[in-house]
ROBALUM-349675 format. One record per residue (C-alpha): residue number from 1; residue in one letter; x, y, z. Coordinates in Angstrom, 3 decimals, decimal comma, padded with zeros to 6 digits, m for minus. Example, Ala and Ser with C-alpha at 12.3 -4.5 7.8 and 13.67 -1.06 7.14 Angstrom:
<nodes>
<num=1 | residu=A | X=012,300 | Y=m004,500 | Z=007,800>
<num=2 | residu=S | X=013,670 | Y=m001,060 | Z=007,140>
</nodes>
This chain:
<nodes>
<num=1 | residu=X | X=m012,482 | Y=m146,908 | Z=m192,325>
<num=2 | residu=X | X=m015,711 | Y=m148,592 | Z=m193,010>
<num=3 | residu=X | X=m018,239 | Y=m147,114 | Z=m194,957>
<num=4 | residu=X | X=m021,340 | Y=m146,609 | Z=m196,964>
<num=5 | residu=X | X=m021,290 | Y=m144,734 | Z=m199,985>
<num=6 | residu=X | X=m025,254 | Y=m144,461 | Z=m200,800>
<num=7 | residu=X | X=m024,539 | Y=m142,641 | Z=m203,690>
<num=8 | residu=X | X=m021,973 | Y=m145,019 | Z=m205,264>
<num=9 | residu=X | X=m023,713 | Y=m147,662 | Z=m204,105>
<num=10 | residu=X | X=m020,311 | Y=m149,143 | Z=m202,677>
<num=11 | residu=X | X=m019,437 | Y=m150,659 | Z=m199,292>
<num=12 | residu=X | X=m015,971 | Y=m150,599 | Z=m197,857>
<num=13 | residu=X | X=m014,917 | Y=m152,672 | Z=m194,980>
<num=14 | residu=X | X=m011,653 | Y=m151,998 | Z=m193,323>
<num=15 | residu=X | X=m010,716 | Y=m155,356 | Z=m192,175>
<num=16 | residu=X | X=m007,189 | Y=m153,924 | Z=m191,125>
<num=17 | residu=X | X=m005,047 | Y=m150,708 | Z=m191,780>
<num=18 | residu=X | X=m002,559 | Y=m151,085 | Z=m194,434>
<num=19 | residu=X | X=000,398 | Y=m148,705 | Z=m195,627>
<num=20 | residu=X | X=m000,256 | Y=m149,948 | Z=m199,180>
<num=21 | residu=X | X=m002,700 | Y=m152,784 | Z=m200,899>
<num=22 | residu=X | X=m003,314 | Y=m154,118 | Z=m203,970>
<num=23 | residu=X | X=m006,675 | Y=m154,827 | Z=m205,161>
<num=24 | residu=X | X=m007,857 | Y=m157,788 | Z=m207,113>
<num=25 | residu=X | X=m011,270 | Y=m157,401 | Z=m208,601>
<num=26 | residu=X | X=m013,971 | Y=m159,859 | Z=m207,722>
<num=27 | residu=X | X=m017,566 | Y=m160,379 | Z=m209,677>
<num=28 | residu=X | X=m019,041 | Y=m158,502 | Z=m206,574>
<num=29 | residu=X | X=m016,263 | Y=m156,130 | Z=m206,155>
<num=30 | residu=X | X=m012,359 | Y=m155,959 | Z=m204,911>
<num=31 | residu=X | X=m010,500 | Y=m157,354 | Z=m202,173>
<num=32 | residu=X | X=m007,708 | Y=m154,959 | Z=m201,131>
<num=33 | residu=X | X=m004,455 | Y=m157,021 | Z=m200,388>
<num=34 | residu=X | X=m001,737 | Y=m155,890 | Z=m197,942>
<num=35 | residu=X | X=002,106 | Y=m156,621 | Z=m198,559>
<num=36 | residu=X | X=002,123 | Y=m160,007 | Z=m196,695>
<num=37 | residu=X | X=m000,846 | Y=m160,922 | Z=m199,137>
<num=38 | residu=X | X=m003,314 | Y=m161,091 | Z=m196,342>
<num=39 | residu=X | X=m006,841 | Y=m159,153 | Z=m196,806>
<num=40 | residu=X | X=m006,730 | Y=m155,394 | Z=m195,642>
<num=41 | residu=X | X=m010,131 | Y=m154,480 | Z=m196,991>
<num=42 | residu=X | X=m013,552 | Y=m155,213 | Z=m199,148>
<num=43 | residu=X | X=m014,589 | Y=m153,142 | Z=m201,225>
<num=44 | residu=X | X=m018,900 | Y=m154,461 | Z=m202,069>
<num=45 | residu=X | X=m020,185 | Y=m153,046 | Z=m205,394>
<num=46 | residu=X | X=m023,999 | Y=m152,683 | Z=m206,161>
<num=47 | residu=X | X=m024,012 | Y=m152,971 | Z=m202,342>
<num=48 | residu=X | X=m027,906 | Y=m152,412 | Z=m202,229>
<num=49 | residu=X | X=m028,227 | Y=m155,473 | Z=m204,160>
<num=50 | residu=X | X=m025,995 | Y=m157,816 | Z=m202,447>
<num=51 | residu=X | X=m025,629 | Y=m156,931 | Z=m198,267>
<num=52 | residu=X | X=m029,030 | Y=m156,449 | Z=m195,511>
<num=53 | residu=X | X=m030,457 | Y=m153,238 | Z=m195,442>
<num=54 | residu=X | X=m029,963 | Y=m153,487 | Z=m191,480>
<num=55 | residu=X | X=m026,223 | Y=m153,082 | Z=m192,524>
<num=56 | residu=X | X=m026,088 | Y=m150,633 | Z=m195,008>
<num=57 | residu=X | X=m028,663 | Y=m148,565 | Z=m192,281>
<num=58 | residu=X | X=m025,856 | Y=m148,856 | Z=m189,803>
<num=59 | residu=X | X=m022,837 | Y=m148,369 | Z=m191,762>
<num=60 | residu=X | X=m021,306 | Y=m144,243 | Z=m191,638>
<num=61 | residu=X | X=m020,845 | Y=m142,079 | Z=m195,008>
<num=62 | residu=X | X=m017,623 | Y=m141,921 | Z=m195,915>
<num=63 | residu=X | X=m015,468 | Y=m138,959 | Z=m195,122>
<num=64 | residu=X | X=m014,920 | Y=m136,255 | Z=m197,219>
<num=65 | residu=X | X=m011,727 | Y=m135,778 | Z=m198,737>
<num=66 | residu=X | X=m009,356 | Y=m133,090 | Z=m196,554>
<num=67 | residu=X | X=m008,790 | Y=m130,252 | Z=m198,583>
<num=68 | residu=X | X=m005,450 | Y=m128,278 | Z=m198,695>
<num=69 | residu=X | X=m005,388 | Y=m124,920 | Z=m197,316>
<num=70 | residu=X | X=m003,299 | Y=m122,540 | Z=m199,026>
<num=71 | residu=X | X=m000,857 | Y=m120,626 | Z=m197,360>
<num=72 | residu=X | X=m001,655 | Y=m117,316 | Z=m196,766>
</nodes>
């Protein structure tokens, strides 16, 4: 999922779904690697700094995390 996390100040683009990545960490931010070694996902730090404000406008919150319900 792509997202903007305003309060973070960190964009995530989901270039493609991945059961597992690696990340490598970048002066900007990480790049998320899949098995085959081919990019999965970016991952923009101090996003406000470095990407259009056009962009960040259009881009959703992330979602929160699902919580566990106990069982009653």
């Amino acid at each position: 999922m792509t997202y903007y996390d305003r309060e973070a100040d960190i964009v995530y683009f989901e270039v493609q779904n991945a059961d597992a990545a690696r990340s490598v960490e970048h002066v900007w931010g990480l790049i998320d690697l899949g098995g085959d070694g081919q990019v999965v996902g970016l991952e923009y730090w101090d996003a406000s700094e470095r990407l259009p404000e056009e962009l960040l406008g259009a881009l959703p919150a992330p979602k929160p995390p699902v919580e566990a319900t106990a069982a009653s």
